[in-house]
C-alpha positions as CSV (number, residue, x, y, z in Angstrom):
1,X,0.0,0.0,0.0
2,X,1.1,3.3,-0.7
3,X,2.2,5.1,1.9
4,X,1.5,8.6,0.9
5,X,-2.1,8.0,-0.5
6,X,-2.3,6.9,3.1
7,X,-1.0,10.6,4.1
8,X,-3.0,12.4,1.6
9,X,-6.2,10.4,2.8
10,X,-5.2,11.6,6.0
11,X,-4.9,15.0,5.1
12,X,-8.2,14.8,3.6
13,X,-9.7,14.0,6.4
14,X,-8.4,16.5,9.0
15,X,-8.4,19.7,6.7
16,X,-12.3,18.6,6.1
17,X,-12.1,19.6,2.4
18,X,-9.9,18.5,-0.8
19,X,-9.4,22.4,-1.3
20,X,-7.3,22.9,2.4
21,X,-5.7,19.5,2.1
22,X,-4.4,20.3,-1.4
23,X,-3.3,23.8,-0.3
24,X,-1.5,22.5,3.1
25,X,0.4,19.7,1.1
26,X,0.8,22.3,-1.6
27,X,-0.8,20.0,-4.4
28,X,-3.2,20.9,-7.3
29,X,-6.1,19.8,-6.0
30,X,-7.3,17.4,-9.2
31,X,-3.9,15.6,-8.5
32,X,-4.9,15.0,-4.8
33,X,-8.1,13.8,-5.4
34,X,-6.6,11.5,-8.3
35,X,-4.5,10.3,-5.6
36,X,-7.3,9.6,-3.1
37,X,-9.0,7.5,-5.6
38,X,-6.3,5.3,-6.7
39,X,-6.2,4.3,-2.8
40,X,-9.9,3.8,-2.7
41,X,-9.5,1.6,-6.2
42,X,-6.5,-0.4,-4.3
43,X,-8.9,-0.8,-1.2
44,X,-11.6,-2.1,-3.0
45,X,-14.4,0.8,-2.3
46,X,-14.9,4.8,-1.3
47,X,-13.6,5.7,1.9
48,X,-14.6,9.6,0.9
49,X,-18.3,10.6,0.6
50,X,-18.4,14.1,-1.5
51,X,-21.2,16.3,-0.3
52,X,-22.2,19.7,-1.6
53,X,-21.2,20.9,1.4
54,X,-18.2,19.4,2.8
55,X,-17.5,15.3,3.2
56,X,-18.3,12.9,5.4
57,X,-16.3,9.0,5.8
58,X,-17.7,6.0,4.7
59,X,-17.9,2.8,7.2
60,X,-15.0,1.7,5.4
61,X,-13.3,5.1,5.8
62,X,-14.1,5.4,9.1
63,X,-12.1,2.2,10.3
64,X,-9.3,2.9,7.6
65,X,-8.3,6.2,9.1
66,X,-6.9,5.1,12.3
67,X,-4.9,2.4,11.0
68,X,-4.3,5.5,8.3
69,X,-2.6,7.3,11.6
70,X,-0.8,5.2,13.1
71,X,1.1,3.9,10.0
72,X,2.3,7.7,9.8
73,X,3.1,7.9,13.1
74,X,5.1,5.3,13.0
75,X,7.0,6.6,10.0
76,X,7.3,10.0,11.8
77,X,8.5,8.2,14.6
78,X,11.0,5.8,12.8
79,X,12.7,8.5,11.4
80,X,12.9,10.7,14.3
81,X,14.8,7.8,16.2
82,X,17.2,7.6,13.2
83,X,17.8,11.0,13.3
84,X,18.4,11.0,17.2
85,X,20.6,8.0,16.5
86,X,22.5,9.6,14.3
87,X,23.2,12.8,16.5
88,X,21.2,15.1,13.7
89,X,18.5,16.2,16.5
90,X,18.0,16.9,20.2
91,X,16.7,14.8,22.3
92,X,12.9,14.7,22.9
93,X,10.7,12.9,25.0
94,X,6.8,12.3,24.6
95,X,5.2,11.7,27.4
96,X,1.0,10.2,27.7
97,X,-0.3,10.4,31.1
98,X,-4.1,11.4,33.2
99,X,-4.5,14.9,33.7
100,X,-4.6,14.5,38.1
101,X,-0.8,13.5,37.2
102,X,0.4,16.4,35.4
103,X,-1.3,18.3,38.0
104,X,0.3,16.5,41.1
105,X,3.7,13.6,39.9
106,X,4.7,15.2,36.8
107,X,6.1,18.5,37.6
108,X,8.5,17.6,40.0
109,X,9.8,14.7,38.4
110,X,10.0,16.6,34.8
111,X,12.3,19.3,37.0
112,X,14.4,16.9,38.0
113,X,14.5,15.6,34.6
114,X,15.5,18.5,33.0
115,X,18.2,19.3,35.7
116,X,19.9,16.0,34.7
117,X,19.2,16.3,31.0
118,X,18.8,20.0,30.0
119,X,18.7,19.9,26.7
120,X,15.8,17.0,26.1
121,X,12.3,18.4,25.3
122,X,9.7,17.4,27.0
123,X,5.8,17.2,25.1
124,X,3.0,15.9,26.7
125,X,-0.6,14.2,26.0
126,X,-2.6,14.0,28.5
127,X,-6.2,11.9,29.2
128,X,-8.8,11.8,31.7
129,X,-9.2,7.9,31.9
130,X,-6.3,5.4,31.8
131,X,-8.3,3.2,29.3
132,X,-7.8,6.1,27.1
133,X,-4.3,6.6,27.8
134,X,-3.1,2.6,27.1
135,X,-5.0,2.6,23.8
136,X,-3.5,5.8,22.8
137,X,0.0,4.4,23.4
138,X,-0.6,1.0,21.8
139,X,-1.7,2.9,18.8
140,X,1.5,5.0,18.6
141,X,1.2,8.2,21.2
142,X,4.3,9.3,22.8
143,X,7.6,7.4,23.7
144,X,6.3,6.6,27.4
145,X,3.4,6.8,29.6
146,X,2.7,7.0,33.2
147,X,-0.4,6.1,34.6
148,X,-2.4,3.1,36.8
149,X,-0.4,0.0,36.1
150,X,-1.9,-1.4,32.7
151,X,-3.5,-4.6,32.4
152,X,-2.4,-7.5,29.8
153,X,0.4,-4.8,28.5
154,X,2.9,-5.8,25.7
155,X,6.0,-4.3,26.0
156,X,8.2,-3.1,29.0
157,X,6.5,-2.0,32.5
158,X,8.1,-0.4,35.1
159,X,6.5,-0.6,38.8
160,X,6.7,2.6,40.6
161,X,4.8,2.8,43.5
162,X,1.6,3.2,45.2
163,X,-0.4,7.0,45.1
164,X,-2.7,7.3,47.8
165,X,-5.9,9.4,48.5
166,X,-7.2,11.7,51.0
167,X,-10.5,13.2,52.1
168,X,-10.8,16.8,51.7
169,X,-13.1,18.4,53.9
170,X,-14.3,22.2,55.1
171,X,-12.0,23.5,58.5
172,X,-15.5,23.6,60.0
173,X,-16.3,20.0,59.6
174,X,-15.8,17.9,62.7
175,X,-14.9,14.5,61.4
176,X,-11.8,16.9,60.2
177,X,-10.1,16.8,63.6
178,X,-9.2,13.0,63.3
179,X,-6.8,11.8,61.9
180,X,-8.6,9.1,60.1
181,X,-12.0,7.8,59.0
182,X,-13.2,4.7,57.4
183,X,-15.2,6.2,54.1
184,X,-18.5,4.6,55.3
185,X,-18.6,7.5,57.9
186,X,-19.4,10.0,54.4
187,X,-21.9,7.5,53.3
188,X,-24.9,10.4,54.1
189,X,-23.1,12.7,52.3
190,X,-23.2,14.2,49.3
191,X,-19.7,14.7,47.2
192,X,-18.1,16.4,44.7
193,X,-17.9,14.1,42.0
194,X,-15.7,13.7,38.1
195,X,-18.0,13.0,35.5
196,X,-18.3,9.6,34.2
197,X,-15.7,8.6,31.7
198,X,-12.8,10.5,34.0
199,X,-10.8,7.8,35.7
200,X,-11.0,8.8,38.9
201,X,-14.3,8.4,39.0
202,X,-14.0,5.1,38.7
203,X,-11.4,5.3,41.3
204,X,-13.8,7.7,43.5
205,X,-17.3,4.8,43.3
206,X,-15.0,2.0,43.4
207,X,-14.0,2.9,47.1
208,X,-16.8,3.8,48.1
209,X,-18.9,0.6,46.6
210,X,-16.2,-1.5,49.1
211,X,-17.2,0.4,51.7
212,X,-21.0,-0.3,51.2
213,X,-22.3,2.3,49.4
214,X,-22.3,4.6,46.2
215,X,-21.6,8.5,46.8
216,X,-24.4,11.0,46.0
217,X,-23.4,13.8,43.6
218,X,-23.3,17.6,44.9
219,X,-21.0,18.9,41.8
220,X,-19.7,18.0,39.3
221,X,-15.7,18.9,37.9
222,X,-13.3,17.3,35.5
223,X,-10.3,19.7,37.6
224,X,-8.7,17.9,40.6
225,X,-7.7,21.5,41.8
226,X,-11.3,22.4,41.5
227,X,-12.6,19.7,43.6
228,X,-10.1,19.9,46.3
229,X,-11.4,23.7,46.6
230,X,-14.8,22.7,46.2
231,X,-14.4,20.8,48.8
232,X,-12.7,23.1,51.2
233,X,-15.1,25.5,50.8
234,X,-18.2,23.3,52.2
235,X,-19.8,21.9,49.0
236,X,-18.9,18.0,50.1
237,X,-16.3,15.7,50.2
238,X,-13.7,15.2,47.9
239,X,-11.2,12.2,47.3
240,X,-8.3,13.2,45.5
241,X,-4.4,11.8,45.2
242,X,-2.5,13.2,48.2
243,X,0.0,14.7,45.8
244,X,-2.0,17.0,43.8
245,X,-3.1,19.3,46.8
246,X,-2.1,22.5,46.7
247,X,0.4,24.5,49.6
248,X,-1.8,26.4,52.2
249,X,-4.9,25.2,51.0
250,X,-7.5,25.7,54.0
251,X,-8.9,22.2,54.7
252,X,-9.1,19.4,56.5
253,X,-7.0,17.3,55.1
254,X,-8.1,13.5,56.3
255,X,-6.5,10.2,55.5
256,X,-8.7,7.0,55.2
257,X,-8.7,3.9,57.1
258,X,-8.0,1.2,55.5
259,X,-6.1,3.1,53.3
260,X,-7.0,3.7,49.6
261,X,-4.3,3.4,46.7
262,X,-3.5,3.2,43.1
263,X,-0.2,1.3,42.0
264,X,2.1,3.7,39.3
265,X,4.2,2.6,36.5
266,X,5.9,4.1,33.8
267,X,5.2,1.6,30.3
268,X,6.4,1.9,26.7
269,X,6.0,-0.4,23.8
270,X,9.4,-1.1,22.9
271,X,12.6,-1.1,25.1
272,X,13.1,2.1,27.5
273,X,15.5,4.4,25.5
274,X,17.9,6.4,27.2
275,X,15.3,9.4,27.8
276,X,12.7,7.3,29.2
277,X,15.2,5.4,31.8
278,X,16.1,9.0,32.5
279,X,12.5,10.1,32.5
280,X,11.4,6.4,35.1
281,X,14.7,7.1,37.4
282,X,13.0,10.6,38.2
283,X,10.1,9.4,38.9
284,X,11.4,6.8,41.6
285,X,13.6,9.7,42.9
286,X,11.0,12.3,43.1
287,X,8.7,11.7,46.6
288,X,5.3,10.7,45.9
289,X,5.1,7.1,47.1
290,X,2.3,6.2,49.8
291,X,3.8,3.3,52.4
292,X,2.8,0.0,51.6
293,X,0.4,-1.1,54.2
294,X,-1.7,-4.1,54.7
295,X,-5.3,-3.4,54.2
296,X,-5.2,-0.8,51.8
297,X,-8.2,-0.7,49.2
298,X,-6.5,-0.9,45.6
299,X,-8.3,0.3,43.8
């Protein structure tokens, strides 16, 4: 299969008109579309529908155009690492990973990254459910994620540690004065929630379904900042990693008993290159780590 019909398909597709694609990839537009149709010819039917207004994928289109993607992000990829190899680029490092750890893990281990390596450069994707993030990286996104430890995963893993959550609750809120409380004493309450489809709200109803019941929703938030402020300022609980809370921020602050916990690791889909070993020895070096104790809810 041809490699750049594959790329002009693409193009196609994300400019949303033959017009744009042909003027991005600076191409006369009847030698694009000329180009489109030979693939569709080689496939065996349209993956294009022409409307008066626009286009719109066919079913076969439609399940060509990821495989489409990742074919050229592996080519983009391939020749990058040549070019690295070969000492004709800086290096760069791609990192996937769930938004609450870019707010909380991430920038203290990228600083320490960058004080060891200086010149790498550092991009980042970033997802709200780890589901998300593992097929993202199977499919070709970034050199390296970090993230919940994946499940059935091909290629290298790298066990980090154990993040734990806390309770935030208002300064005037008495269960605040202990030190801990099992989560069935905020069965009656009602919390600030993520919306469905952010991971941790499975993380969030899966703790609280071991502990006998399923939280009632007050609000709302995709932000893990947002929540821990919601929270602080009366509107209901909220169960957030320990390391994303913010200096000085005025709550209670309450651990749970048994403990609740998620397992880290840093995964890629080939062997670790010598960013990514750089990138996993900052994370073990940069304190985040919860202590392993026995009945903590993994969850």
């Amino acid at each position: 299969m041809n490699l750049r019909r594959l790329e002009l398909f693409v193009a196609v597709v994300e400019e949303g008109s033959f017009t744009r694609a042909a003027r991005r990839l600076g191409l006369a537009q009847p030698s694009l579309s000329q180009q489109v149709r030979a693939l569709e010819e080689e496939l065996g039917g349209p993956l294009i529908e022409r409307l008066p207004r626009g286009l719109r994928l066919t079913p076969t289109g439609k399940a060509v155009l990821p495989e489409a993607q990742a074919a050229l992000r592996s080519v983009q990829r391939a020749g990058s690492e040549a070019r690295r190899a070969l000492g004709l680029e800086a290096g760069e490092l791609e990192i996937a990973t769930l938004l609450s750890m870019a707010v909380g893990i991430l920038p203290r281990a990228i600083s320490r990254l960058l004080d060891m390596h200086p010149d790498l450069t550092i991009r980042m994707h970033e997802y709200m459910h780890s589901g998300l993030l593992e097929e993202d990286v199977r499919n070709g996104v970034g050199d390296v994620a970090f993230g919940p430890v994946p499940v059935a995963w091909p290629g290298p893993v790298e066990r980090l540690g154990r993040e734990e959550f806390v309770v935030v609750l208002p300064l005037s809120d008495p269960l605040g004065r202990r030190k801990s409380i099992p989560l069935e004493a905020l069965a009656e309450r009602s919390w600030i929630l993520f919306p469905p489809g952010h991971g941790l709200s499975d993380v969030v109803t899966s703790a609280c379904r071991a502990a006998g019941y399923l939280p009632r929703v007050a609000v709302r938030t995709t932000q893990v900042e947002a929540a821990a402020r919601l929270a602080a300022a009366g509107l209901g609980p909220a169960m957030v990693p320990d390391n994303t809370l913010a200096a000085g921020l005025p709550a209670h602050i309450v651990r749970l008993e048994p403990p609740v916990a998620r397992e880290l690791a840093a995964y890629s889909r080939t062997e670790l290159s010598a960013p990514e070993r750089a990138f996993v020895r900052a994370l073990r070096e940069t304190p985040w780590r919860s202590r392993p104790r026995a009945r903590t809810v993994l969850v």
